[in-house]
C-alpha positions in Angstrom: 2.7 -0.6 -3.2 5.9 0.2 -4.7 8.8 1.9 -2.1 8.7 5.1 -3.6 5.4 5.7 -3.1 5.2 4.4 0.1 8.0 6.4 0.7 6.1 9.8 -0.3 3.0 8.9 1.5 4.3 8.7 4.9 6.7 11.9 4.1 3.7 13.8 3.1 1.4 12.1 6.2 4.6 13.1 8.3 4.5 16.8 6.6 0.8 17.3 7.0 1.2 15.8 10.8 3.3 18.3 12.0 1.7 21.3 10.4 -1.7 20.2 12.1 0.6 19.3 15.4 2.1 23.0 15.2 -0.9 24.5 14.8 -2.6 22.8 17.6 0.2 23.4 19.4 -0.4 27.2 18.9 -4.1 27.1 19.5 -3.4 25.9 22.7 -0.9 28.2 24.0 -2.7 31.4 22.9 -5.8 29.9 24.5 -3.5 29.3 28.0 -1.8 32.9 27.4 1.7 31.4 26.5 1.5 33.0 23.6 0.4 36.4 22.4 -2.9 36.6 20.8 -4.3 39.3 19.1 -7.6 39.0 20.2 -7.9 39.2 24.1 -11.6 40.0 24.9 -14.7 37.6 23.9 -16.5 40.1 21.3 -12.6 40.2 19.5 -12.0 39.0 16.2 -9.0 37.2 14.9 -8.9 39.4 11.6 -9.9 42.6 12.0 -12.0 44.4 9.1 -8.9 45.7 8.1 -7.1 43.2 7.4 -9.6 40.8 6.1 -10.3 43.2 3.0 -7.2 44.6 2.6 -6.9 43.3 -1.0 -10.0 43.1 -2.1 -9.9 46.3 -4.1 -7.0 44.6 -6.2 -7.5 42.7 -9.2 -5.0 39.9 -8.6 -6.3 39.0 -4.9 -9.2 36.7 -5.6 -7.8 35.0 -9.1 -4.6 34.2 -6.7 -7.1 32.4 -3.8 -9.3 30.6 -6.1 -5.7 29.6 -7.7 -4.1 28.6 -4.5 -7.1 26.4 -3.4 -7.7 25.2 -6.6 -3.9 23.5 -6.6 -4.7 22.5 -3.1 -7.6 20.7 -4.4 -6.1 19.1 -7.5 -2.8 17.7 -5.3 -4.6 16.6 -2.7 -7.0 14.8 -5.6 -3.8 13.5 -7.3 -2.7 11.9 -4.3 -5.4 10.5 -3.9 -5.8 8.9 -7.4 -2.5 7.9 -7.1 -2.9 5.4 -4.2 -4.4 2.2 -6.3 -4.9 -0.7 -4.4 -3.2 -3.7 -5.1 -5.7 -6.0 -6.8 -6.4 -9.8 -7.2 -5.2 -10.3 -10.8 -8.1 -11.9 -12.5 -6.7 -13.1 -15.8 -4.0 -12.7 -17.9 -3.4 -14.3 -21.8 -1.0 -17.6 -22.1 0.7 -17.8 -25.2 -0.4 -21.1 -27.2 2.0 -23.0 -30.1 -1.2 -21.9 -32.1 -1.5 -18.4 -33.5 -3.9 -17.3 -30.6 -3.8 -17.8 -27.0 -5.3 -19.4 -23.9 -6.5 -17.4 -21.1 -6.0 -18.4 -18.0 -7.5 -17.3 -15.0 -5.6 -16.1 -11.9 -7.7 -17.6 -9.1 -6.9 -21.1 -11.1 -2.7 -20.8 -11.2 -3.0 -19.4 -7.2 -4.8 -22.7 -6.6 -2.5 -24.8 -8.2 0.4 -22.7 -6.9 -0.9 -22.9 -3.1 -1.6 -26.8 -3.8 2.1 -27.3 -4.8 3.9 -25.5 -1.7 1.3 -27.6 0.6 2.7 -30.7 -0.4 6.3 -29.2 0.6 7.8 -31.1 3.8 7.2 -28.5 6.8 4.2 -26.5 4.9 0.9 -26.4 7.2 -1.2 -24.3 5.2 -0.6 -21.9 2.1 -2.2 -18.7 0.7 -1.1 -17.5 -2.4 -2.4 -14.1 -4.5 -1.5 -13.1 -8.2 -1.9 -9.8 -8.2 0.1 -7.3 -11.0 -0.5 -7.0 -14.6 -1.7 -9.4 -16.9 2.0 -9.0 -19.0 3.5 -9.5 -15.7 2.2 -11.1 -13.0 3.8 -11.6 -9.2 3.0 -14.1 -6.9 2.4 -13.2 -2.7 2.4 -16.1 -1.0 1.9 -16.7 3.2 2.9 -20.3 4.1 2.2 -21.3 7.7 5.0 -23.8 8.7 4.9 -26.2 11.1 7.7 -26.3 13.9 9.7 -29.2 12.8 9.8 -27.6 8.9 13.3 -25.6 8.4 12.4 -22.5 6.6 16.0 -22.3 3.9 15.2 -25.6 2.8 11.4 -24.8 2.1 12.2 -21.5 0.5 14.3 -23.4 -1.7 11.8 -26.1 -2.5 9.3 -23.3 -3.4 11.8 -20.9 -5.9 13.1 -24.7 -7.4 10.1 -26.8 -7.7 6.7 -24.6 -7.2 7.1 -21.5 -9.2 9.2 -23.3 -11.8 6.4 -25.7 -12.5 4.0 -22.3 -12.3 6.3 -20.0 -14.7 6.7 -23.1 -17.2 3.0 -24.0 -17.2 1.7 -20.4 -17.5 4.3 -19.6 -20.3 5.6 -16.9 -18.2 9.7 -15.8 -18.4 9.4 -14.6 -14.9 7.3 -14.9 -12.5 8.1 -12.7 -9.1 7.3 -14.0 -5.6 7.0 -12.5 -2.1 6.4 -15.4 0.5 5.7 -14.9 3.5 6.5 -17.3 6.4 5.2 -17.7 9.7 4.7 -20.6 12.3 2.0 -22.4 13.1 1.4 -22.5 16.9 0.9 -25.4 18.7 0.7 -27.2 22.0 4.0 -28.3 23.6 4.3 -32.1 24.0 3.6 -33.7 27.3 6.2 -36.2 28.6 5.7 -38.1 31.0 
């Protein structure tokens, strides 16, 4: 998920938050009698006859509700639409010496790619996803290290050696990488 749109997600989430938290907030203080209510006895209404067709006799009232909650609808639709979920890229085109080209699948480079950093000094275990667009792919990768493994010099091991060997094989100019690092747990040593 890029930032910006992470970044609009939890400002709208945050937005519709505190109008829900506000209006709770005012539920419950008419209900304790903090706050004036119009309605006071049990057979009371909260819009009175009055004021619920008040309008009605115009021509402009119900185009502009049907309007209002139709763009309610559609945003809240668009945002919706516009959260796609990162997915596993499945395969993307190599270019060949040949006029066509090979395709290769994704599963296939994120083995070879999490067989490569596993044979790094200080790598436990490796799990790596391609996941972007067939034109440009981007590598996640989550290597578990073990405790004597120094994580600069396995970083630099990976950029140097792993997805250089990747981007060359797979013909690609770039090839983008998130890794992830954590530590492996393990029992403390006895001595005796």
């Amino acid at each position: 998920m890029s930032a910006v749109r992470s970044t609009v997600n939890r400002v709208l989430l945050a937005l519709v938050g505190l109008v829900l938290l506000l209006a709770g907030a005012a539920v419950l203080g008419a209900g304790s009698g903090l706050l004036d209510r119009p309605w006071t006895g049990p057979h009371d209404v909260l819009l009175a006859t009055g004021d619920r067709t008040r309008y009605t006799d115009t021509s402009w009232w119900w185009p502009a509700v049907l309007t209002a909650l139709a763009l309610i609808v559609l945003a809240a639709l668009w945002w919706l639409l516009a959260q796609p979920r990162e997915r596993r890229l499945r395969r993307f085109t190599v270019d060949a010496d040949d006029e066509g080209g090979a395709v290769l699948r994704g599963r296939a480079l994120e083995e070879v790619i999490a067989a490569d950093a596993a044979e790094l000094p200080g790598v436990d275990h490796v799990a790596a996803v391609l996941a972007g667009t067939p034109t440009a792919p981007t590598a996640r990768l989550l290597l578990a290290l073990a405790p004597h493994a120094v994580p600069g010099t396995v970083l630099d091991e990976l950029d140097g050696a792993v997805l250089r060997r990747a981007r060359t094989s797979a013909g690609l100019p770039a090839l983008p990488a998130e890794a992830r690092l954590r530590a492996v747990s393990h029992r403390a040593t006895r001595v005796t």
